[in-house]
C-alpha positions in Angstrom: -27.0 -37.6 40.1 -27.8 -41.2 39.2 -30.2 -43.3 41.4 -28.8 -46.2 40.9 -26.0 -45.9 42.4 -27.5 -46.0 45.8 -29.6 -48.4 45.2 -29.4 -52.2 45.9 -32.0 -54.8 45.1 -33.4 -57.6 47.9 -33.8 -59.8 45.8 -29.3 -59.7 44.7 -28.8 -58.7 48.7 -27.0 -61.3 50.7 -25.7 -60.0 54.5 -22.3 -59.7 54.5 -21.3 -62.0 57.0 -22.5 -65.1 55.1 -19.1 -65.1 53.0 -17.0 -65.2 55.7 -18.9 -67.9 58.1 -18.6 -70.3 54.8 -15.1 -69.5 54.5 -14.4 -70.2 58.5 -13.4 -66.5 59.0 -15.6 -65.1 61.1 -15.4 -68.3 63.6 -11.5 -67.3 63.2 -12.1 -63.7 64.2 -14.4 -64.5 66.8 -12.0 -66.6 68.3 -9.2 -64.0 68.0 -11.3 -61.3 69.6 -12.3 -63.4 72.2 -8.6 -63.9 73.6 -7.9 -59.9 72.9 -10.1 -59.3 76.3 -7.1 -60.9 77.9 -5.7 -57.6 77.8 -8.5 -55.4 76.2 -7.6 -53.0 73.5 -11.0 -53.5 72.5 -12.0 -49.7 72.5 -9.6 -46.3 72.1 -9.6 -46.3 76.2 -6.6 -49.6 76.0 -7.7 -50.2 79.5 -5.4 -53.9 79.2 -7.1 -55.7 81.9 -8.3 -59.1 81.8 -11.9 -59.2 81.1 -11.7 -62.7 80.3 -11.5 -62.8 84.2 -14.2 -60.6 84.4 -11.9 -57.3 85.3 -13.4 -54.6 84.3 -12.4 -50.3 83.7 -13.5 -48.0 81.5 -16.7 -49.9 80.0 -17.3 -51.9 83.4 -18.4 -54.8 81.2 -16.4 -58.3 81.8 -16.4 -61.3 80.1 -20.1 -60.8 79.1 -22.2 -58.4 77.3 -25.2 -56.6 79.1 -28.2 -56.3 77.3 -30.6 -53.5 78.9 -33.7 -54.2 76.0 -34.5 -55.5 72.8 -37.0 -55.1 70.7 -38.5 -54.2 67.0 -37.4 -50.4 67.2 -40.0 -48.2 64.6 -38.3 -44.9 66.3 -35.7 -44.7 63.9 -34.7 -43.5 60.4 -37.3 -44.4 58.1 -34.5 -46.8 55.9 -33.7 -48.5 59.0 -37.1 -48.9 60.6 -39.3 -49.3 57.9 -42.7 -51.0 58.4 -41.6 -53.5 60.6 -38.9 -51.5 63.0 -35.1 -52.2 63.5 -34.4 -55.1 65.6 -32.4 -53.3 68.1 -30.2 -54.6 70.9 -29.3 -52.0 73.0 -25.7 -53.4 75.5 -25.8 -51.9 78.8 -22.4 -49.6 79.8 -20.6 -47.4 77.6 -17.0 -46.3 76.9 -17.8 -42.8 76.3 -19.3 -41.0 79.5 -21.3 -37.8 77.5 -22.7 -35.8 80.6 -26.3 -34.9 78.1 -26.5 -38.8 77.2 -30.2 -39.1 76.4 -29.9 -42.9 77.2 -28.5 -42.3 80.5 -29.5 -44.9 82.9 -28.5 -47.8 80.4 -24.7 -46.0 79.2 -24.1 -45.1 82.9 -25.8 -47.1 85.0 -26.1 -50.9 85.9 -29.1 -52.2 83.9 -30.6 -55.2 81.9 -29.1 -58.7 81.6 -25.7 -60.4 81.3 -25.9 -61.8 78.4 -24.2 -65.0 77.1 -23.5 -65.7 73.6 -26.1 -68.3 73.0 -28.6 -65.3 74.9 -27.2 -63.0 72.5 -27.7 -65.0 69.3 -31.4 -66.1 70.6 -31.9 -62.1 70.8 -31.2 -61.8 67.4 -33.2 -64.7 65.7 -35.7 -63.7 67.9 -36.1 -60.5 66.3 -35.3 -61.8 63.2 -38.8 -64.4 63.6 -41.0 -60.6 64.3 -40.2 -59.5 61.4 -37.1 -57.0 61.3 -35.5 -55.3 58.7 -32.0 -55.5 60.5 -29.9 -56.5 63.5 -29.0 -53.2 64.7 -26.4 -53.0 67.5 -26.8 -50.3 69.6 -23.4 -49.0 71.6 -21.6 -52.5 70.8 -17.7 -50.1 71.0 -16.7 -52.0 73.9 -18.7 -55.6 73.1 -17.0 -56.6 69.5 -16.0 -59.7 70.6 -19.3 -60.9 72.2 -21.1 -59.5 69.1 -18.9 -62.0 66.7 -19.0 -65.0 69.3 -22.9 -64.6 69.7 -23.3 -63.7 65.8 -21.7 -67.2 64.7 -24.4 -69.3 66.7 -27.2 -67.0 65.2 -26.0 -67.6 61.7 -25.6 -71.0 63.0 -29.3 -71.1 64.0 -30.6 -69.6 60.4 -30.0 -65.8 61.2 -30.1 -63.8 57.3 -30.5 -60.4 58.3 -28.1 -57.0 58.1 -26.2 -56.3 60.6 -26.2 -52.3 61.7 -23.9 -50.9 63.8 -24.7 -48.6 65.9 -22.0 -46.6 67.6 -21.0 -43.5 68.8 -18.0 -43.5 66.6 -15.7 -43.8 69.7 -14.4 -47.6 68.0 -10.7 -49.0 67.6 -9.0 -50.2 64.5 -9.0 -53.8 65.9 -12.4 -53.8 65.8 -13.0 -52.4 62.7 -11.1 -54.5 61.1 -12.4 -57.3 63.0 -15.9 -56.4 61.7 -14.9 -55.8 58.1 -16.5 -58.0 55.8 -19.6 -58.6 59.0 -21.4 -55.0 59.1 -23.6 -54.2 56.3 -24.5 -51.2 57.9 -22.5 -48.6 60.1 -24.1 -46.1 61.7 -21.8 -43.5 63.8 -22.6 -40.9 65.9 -19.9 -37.7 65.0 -20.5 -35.5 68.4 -18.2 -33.2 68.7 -15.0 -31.4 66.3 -13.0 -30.1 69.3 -10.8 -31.9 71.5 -11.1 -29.4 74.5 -14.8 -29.4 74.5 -14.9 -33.5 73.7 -13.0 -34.0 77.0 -15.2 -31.4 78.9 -18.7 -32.9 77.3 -17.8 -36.7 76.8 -14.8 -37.2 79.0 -12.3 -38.0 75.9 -10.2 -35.9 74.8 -9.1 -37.7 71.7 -12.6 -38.5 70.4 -12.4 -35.9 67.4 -9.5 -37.9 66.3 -11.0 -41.1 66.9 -14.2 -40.2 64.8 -12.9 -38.9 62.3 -10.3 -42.3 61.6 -13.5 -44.4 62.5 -16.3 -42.6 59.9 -13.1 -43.2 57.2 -12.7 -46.5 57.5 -16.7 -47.4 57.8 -17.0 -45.6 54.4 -13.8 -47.4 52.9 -15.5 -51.0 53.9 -19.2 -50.1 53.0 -18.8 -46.8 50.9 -22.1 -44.9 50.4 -25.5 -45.8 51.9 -27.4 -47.9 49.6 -31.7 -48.7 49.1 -33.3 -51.7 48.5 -36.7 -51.1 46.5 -38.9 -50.1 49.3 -36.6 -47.5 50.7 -35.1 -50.2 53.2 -31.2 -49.7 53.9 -29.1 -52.5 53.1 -25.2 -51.8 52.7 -23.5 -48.2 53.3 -22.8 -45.6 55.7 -25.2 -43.2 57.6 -24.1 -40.5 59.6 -25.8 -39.3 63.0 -24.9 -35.9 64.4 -26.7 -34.1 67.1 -27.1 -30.2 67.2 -26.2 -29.0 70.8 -27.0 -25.5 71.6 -24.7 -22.6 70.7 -23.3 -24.9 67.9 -21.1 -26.2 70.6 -20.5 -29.5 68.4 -18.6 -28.1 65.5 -21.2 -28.6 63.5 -19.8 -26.8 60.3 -16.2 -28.8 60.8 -17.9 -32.0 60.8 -20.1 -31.5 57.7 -17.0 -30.2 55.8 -15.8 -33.4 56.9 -18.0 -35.4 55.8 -18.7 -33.9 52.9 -14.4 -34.3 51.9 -15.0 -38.4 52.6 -17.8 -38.5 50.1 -20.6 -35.8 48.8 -23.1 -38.6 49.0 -23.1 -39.6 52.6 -26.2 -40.0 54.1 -26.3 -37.9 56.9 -29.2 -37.1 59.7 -28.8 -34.0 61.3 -30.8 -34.4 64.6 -32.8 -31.6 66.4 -33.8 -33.7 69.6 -31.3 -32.4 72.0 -32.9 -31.7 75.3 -31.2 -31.4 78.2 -30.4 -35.2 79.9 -28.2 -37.0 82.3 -25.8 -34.5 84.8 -26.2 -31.1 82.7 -28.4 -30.1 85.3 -25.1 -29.3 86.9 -23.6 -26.0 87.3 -20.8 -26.5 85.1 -22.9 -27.6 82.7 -25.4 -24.7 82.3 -24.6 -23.6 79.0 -26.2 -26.7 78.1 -28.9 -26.8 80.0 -31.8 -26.0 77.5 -33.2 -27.3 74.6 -32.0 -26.5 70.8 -33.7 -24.1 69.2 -35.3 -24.4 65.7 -33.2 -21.2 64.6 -29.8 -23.5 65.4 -31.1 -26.6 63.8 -31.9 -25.3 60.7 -28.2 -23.5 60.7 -27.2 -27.3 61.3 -29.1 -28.8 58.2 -27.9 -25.6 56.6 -24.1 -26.3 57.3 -24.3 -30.0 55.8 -25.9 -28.5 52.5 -23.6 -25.9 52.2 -20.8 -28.4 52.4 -22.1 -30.0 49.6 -24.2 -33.0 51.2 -27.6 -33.8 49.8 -28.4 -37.1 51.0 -30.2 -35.5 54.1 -32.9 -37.6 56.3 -35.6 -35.7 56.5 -37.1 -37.0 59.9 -36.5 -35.6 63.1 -35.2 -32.2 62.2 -36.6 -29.9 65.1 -36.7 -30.0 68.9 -39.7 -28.1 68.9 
């Protein structure tokens, strides 16, 4: 396998999103996405009310993003993170409602800040001035448009760094495409392979479905994850997937997956499950326990014997 192929020098990287600001596209999309909350198709939940009026459904976030913390985040992949952390931006709310979420309190409860797009875009060159490797957008599914209306003042303002996004793959089309040409990095989530336990677990029944349309057309835009000399991420695709106990997820089916899209994804297959959020609940139970080492390794396992080999090799066991 040749190196250089996933590798992308510093010193010929420009973000993404440069282009299209000088060409007037992004202020064009921003604009576009904007008036789309009119009747918000924003996410795969096509709520249609007005947020522009501050309505709100499925993601109860209105005309404003809400920003629960941000900061220089050294908890994550070592290519994202790297000496200087990720500059994370975590948005409040969610449109997925995953009864383990880890993140609970800010994906299902009120927390944080509204924040404006000039908020927004000083979030972002303030993280940029401590040192960041990246902009990394954490659950930004149901906040495109904010994101391109706040990313246009920042660039505005001097901002030059990549933007990740950080998602639980749970994305529409529109805002794919609205981010094509913007996101140097994507970084899904794939949770779960069947629809039956997808609607049981994360309360959406189409999610399979959705993933796998979403990790397709990340990979089409950005293909394969690519390093800068120091081992710093800077265009591509990277894969997050989280063993649940008894193999719950699909694991296998997803790896196969990923593995038919391209033998060189990246791909981080995560042992941190514990248990989180409402699977204290009877119904739940079967969930209610940590991962064991025995079913992460079967996890890492199943993405090898798919044929992936770009594995991260952080994180790998609960325990």
């Amino acid at each position: 396998m040749n190196d250089k192929q996933f590798f992308l020098s510093k010193h010929d990287f420009e973000p993404a999103y440069l282009a299209l600001y000088r060409s007037g596209e992004l202020q064009r999309r921003a604009r576009e996405a904007i008036a789309a909350l009119e009747n918000c198709q924003v996410c795969p939940r096509d709520c249609k009310v007005n947020r522009i009026e501050n309505k709100t459904a499925a993601c109860k976030t209105g005309r404003y993003a809400r920003v629960a913390s941000y900061f220089p985040h050294r908890g994550e992949e070592d290519c994202l993170r790297g000496w200087r952390g990720s500059g994370t931006i975590f948005f409040s709310w969610c449109n997925l409602r995953c009864v383990f979420c880890q993140n609970y309190d800010i994906s299902q409860e009120e927390a944080g800040i509204v924040a404006t797009p000039q908020i927004l875009a000083g979030m972002m060159l303030e993280l940029q001035g401590l040192g960041c490797h990246n902009i990394n957008f954490v659950t930004p599914e149901h906040v495109v448009p904010q994101v391109l209306e706040g990313l246009v003042i920042a660039i505005e303002q001097g901002l030059r760094l990549p933007i990740v996004y950080n998602t639980s793959a749970y994305d529409s089309m529109e805002s794919l495409h609205w981010m094509d040409g913007i996101v140097d990095i994507y970084m899904p989530d794939f949770k779960f392979w069947n629809e039956r336990l997808s609607l049981q677990y994360l309360k959406a029944k189409d999610y399979p479905e959705v993933a796998r349309r979403v990790v397709t057309e990340m990979h089409r835009q950005v293909g394969d994850l690519k390093l800068d000399e120091d081992g710093i991420a800077k265009r591509g695709v990277l894969v997050r997937h989280l063993v649940m106990p008894g193999n719950i997820a699909g694991t296998n089916e997803i790896m196969q997956f990923l593995a038919g899209i391209s033998p060189d994804m990246y791909v981080n297959v995560m042992g941190q499950y514990y248990p989180s959020g409402k699977v204290s609940e009877e119904k739940y139970s079967d969930i209610n326990r940590r991962v064991t080492s025995r079913e992460v390794r079967d996890g890492r396992q199943a993405a090898l014997d798919a044929g992936l080999w770009r594995l991260d090799e952080r994180r790998q066991f609960a325990f």
